[in-house]
N, C-alpha and C positions, 0 to 999 in steps of 0.2 A: 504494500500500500504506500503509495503516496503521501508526502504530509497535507495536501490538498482535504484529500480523501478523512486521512482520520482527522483533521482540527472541522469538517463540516461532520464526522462519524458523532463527536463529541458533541458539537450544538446542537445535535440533532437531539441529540440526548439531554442533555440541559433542557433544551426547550419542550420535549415531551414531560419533563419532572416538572418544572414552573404551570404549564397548562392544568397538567392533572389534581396542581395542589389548588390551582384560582376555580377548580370545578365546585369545594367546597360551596355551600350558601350555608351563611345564618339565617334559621327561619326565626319568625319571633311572631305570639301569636299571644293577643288576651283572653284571659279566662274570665266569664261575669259569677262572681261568687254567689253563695245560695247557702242563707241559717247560719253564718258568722258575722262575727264583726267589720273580718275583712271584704271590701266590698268589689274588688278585682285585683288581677294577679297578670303582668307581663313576665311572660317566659320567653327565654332565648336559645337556641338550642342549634352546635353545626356538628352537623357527623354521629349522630344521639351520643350528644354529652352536651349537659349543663351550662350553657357559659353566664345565664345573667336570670335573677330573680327578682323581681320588685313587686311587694303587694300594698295596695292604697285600701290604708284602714285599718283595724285589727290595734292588734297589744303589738308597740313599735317594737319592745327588744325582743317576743318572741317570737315576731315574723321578720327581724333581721335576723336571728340565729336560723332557723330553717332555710332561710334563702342560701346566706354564708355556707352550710353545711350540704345543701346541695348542690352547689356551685362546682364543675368539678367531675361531677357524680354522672357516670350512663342513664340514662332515664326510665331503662328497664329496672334499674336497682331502686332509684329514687321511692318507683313506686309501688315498687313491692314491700319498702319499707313504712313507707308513711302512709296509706292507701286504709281506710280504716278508724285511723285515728280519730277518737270521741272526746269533745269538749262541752262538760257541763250537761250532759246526755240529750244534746241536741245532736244525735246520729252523724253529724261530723266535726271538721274542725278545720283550722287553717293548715296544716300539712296534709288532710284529707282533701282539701279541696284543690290544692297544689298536684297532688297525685292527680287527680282529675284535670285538672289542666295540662299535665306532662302526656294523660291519652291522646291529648290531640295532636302527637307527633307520633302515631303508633302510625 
């Protein structure tokens, strides 16, 4: 081979590696809550994992600790763990309804 050949063999390859990383999207999608305090939830989510949690409403440190702790997180895990969750025995809660929000990226 030629040096022609392998420095175009190379970009060729670079350039397939850059394409295939900008295919990623962040989707990012609101959830409208139902029987908490909190009254919706933006979720962000590339490649299912976690990148961003924000809920308007709710008890502020412990809808920033749940968002912080999913952050991160596959979304399959997310809500297997928190999917459930009862606050004050109104059948759900703010990480319950989070988990319900993370289904709309199944």
């Amino acid at each position: 081979m030629d040096k022609k050949t392998i420095f175009a063999t190379r970009i060729s390859h670079v350039t397939s590696i850059h394409l295939y990383k900008r295919k990623s999207m962040v989707q990012t999608k609101t959830y409208q809550c139902h029987g908490t305090c909190s009254k919706m939830i933006n979720v962000s989510v590339e490649d299912g994992i976690i990148k961003e949690v924000q809920f308007l409403g709710g008890c502020h440190g412990n809808t920033q600790g749940v968002a912080a702790l999913a952050k991160g997180m596959k979304v399959e895990e997310a809500i297997s763990k928190i999917s459930g969750i009862d606050c004050g025995g109104r059948g759900t809660s703010c990480p319950d309804q989070l988990a319900r929000a993370l289904e709309m990226f199944l």
